[in-house]
C-alpha positions as a Markdown table, in Angstrom:
| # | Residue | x | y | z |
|---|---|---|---|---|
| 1 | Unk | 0.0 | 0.0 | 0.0 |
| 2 | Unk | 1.1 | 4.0 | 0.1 |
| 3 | Unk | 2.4 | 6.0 | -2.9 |
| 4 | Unk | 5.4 | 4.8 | -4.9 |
| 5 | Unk | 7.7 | 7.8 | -5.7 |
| 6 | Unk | 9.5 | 8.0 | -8.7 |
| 7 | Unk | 12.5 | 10.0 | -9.1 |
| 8 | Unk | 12.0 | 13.6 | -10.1 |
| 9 | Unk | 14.9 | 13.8 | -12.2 |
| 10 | Unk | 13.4 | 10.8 | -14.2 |
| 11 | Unk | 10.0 | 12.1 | -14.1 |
| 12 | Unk | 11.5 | 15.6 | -15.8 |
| 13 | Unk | 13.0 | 14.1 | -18.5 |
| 14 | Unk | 9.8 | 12.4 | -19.0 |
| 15 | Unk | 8.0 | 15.4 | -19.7 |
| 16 | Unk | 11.1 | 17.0 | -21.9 |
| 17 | Unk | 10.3 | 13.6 | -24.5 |
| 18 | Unk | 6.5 | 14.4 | -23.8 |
| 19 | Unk | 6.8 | 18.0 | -24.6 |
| 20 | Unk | 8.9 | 17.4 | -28.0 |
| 21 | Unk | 6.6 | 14.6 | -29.6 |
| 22 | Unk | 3.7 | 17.2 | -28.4 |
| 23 | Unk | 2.0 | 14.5 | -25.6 |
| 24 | Unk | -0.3 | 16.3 | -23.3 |
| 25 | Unk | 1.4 | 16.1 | -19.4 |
| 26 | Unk | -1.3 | 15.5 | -17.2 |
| 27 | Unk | 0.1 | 16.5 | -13.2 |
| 28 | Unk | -2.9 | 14.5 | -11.3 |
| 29 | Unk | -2.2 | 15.8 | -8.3 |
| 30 | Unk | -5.6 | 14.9 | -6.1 |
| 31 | Unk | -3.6 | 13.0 | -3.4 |
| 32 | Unk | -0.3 | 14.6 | -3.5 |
| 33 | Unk | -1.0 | 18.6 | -4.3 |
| 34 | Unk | -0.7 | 21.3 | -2.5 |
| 35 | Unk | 2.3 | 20.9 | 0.0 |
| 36 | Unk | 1.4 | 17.4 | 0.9 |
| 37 | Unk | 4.9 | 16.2 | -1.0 |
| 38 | Unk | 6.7 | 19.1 | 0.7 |
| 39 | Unk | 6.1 | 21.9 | -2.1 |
| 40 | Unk | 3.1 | 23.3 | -3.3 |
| 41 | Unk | 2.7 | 21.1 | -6.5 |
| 42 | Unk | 4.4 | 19.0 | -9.1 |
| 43 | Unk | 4.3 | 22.0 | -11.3 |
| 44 | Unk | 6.9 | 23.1 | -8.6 |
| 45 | Unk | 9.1 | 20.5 | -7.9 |
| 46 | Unk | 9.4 | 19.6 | -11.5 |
| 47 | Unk | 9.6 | 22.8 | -13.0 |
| 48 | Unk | 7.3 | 22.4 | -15.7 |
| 49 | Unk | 4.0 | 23.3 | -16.9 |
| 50 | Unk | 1.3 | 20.6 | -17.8 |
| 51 | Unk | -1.3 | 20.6 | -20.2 |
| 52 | Unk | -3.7 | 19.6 | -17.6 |
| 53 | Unk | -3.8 | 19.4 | -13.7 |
| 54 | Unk | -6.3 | 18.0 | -11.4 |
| 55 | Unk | -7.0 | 18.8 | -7.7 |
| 56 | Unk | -8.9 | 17.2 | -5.6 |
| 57 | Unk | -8.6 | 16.3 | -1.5 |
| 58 | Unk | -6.1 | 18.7 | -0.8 |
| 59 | Unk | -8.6 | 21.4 | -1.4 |
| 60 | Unk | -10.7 | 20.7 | 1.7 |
| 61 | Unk | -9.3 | 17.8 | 3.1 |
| 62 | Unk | -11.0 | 14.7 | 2.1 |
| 63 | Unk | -14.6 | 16.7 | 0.8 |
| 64 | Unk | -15.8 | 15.2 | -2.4 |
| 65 | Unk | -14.6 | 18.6 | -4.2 |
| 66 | Unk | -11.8 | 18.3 | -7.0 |
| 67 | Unk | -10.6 | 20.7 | -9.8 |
| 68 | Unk | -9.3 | 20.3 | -13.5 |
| 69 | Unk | -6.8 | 22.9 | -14.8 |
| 70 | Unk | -5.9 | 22.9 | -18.1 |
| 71 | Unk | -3.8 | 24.7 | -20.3 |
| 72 | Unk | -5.3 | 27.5 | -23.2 |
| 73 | Unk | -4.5 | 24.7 | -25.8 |
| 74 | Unk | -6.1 | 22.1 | -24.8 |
| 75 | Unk | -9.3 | 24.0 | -23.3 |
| 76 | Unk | -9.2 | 25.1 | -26.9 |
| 77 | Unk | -9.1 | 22.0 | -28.5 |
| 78 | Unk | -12.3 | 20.9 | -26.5 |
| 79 | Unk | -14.5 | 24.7 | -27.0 |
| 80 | Unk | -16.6 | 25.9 | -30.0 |
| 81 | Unk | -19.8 | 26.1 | -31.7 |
| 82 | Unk | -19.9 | 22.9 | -33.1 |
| 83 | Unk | -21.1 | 19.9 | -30.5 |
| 84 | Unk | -18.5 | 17.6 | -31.8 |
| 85 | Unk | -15.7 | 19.2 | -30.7 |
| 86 | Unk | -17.0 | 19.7 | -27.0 |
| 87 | Unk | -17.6 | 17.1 | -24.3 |
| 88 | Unk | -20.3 | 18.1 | -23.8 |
| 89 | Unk | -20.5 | 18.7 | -20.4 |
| 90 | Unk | -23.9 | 20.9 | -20.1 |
């Protein structure tokens, strides 16, 4: 049981091949956000922007309340008139 941790250094040169073959990096940060690794998120001790990031316990401490953040480009890629390109959350 518990969390695994993987090497930050490994996990940034991750994200270096992500970010050159344009792959989304998704942070998913519901259990270990907000100071509970010791900084205030992964966008922190990595030193790197994701394309998306999601919240969730940390916010109020174990309330069912959670948060997706996600960069302009992929909010974009989700947003216009035609239903198709939505999800169609409504």
């Amino acid at each position: 049981g518990g969390m695994k941790f993987v090497d930050p250094v490994w996990q940034r040169a991750l994200i270096d091949v992500a970010k050159k073959r344009n792959i989304p990096v998704i942070f998913d940060e519901a259990t270990s956000g907000l100071h509970r690794l010791g900084v205030a998120s992964c966008r922190e001790l990595l030193q790197s922007d994701p394309d998306v990031a999601c919240y969730g316990k940390s916010l109020t401490g174990l309330s069912p309340l959670g948060v997706t953040l996600a960069s302009k480009e992929v909010f974009d890629a989700f947003s216009g008139d035609n239903p198709s390109d939505a999800l169609l959350h409504r």
